[in-house]
PAVEXKE-113506 format. One line per 3 residues: number of its first residue (from 1); for each residue x, y, z of C-alpha. Coordinates in steps of 0.02 Angstrom, whole numbers. Layout:
N
NUM = X,Y,Z; ...
# end
This chain:
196
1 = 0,0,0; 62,166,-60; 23,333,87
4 = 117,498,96; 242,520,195; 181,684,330
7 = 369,742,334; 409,752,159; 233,745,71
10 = 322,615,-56; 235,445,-79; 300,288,31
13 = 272,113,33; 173,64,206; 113,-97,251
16 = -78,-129,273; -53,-277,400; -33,-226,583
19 = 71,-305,718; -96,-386,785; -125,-460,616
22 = 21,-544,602; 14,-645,783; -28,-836,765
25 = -212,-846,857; -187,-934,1016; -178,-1120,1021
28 = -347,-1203,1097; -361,-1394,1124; -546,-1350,1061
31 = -472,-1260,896; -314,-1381,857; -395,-1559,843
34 = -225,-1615,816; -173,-1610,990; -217,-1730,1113
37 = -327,-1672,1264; -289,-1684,1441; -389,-1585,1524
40 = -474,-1738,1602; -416,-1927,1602; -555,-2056,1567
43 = -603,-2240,1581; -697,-2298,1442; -842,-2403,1416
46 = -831,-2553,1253; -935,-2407,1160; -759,-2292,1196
49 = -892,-2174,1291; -818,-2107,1471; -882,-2192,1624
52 = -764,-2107,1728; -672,-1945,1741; -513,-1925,1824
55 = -411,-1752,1858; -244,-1758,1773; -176,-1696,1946
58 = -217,-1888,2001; -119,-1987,1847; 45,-2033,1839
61 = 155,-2087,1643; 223,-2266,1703; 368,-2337,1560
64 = 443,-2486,1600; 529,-2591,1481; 401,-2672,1402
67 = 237,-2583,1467; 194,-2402,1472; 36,-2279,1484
70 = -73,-2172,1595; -123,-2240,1760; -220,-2188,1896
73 = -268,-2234,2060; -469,-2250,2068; -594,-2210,2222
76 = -689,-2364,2298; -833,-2310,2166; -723,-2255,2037
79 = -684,-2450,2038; -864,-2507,2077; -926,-2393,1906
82 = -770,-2458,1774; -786,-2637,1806; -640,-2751,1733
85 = -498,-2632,1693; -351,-2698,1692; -250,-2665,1865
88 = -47,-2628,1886; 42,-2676,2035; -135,-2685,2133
91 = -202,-2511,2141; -168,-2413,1993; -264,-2423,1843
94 = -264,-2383,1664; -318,-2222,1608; -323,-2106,1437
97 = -335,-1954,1381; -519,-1870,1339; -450,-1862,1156
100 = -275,-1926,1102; -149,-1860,988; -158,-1898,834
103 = -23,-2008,762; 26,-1900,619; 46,-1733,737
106 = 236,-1700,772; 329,-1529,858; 477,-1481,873
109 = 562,-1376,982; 683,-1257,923; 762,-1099,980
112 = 704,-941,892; 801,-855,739; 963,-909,834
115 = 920,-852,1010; 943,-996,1143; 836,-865,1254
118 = 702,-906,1140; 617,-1052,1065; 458,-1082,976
121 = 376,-1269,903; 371,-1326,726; 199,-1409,703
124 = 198,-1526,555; 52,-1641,500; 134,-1808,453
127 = -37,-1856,341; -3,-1729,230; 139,-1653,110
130 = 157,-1516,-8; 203,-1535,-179; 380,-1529,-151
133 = 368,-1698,-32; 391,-1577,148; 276,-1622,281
136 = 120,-1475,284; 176,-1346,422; 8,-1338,529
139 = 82,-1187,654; -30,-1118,765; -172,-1132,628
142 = -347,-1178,715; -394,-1337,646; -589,-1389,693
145 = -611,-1552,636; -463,-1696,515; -532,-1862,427
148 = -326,-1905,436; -330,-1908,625; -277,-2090,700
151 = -350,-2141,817; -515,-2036,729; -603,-1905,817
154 = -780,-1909,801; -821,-1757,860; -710,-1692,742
157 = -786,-1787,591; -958,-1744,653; -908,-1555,614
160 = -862,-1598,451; -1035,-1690,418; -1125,-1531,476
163 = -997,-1419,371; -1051,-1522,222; -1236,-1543,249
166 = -1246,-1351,271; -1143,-1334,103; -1253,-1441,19
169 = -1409,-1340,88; -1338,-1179,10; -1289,-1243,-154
172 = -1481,-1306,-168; -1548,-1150,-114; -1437,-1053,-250
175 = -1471,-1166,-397; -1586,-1058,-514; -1685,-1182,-644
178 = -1649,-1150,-821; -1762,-1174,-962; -1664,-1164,-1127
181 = -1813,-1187,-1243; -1908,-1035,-1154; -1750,-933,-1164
184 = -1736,-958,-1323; -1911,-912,-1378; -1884,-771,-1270
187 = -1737,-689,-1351; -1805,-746,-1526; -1959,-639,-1482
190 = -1860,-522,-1417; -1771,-494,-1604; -1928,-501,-1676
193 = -2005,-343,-1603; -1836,-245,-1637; -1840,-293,-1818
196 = -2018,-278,-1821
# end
């Protein structure tokens, strides 16, 4: 964008795009489907719906050589609601995440332009590459809803359905029915009654 300069009335070349404009919008677990969210641990039912919620201040990462995960340690009726979970070393017992990370979400962590007093995270969708064969650079970009994610996300692909059905609704409502044959006695009758 071309303004004039107030000092010496010449023209100069200003940029339309403010410092706000060019911030990443924050990252939301709600808005970046990507991610995995633990905000709340759960025990599932065979459906995969919750039966039980557990803070994240109460789970513990166990990795041992050949087992690892989320555990928790459950209330008397914690235990009484989830049934036959499976039970380590007696009182803790296996938990997950209210959505998990998707398998093809990766960061890295990287100091900033050079700066070791500064770092920032590469977010790269594995599911996806450009042209060139590079991973697609996701950033802080809000993603609502992926068909790529593993395990899937059904909220998220219930978004999608909506997004689509509500598409669809639009397009019908904008299709205008064309009669050729009346158009075309139309503009022939039309010529007529110039010519006369």
């Amino acid at each position: 964008m071309v303004a004039l300069d107030p000092e010496s009335g010449l023209p100069r070349v200003v940029s339309a795009v403010t410092m706000a404009d060019s911030t990443a919008p924050p990252l939301e677990i709600e808005s970046f489907v990507c991610m995995a969210d633990e905000s709340a641990f759960v025990v599932r039912d065979i459906w995969g719906e919750p039966l039980i919620r557990v803070d994240p201040s109460r789970v513990r990462w166990l990795e041992r050589e050949f087992d690892y995960g989320w555990l928790a340690e459950l209330t008397d009726d914690e235990r009484y609601t989830s049934g036959s979970i499976p039970v380590i070393d007696g009182r803790w017992y296996r938990v997950e995440p209210l959505r998990h990370q998707c398998r093809h979400y990766c960061r890295v962590l990287l100091d900033f332009e050079g700066s070791s007093e500064h770092s920032t995270v590469e977010r790269s969708c594995t599911a996806q590459r450009t042209e060139g064969g590079e991973y697609i650079a996701l950033g802080n970009t809000r993603i609502y809803a992926c068909e790529h994610r593993v395990p899937r996300d059904f909220v998220s692909e219930q978004r999608l359905r909506k997004f689509d059905a509500e598409s669809v609704a639009r397009s019908k409502k904008s299709v205008v029915e064309w009669d050729g044959a009346y158009a075309l006695e139309a503009a022939l009758a039309e010529e007529e009654e110039k010519n006369g």
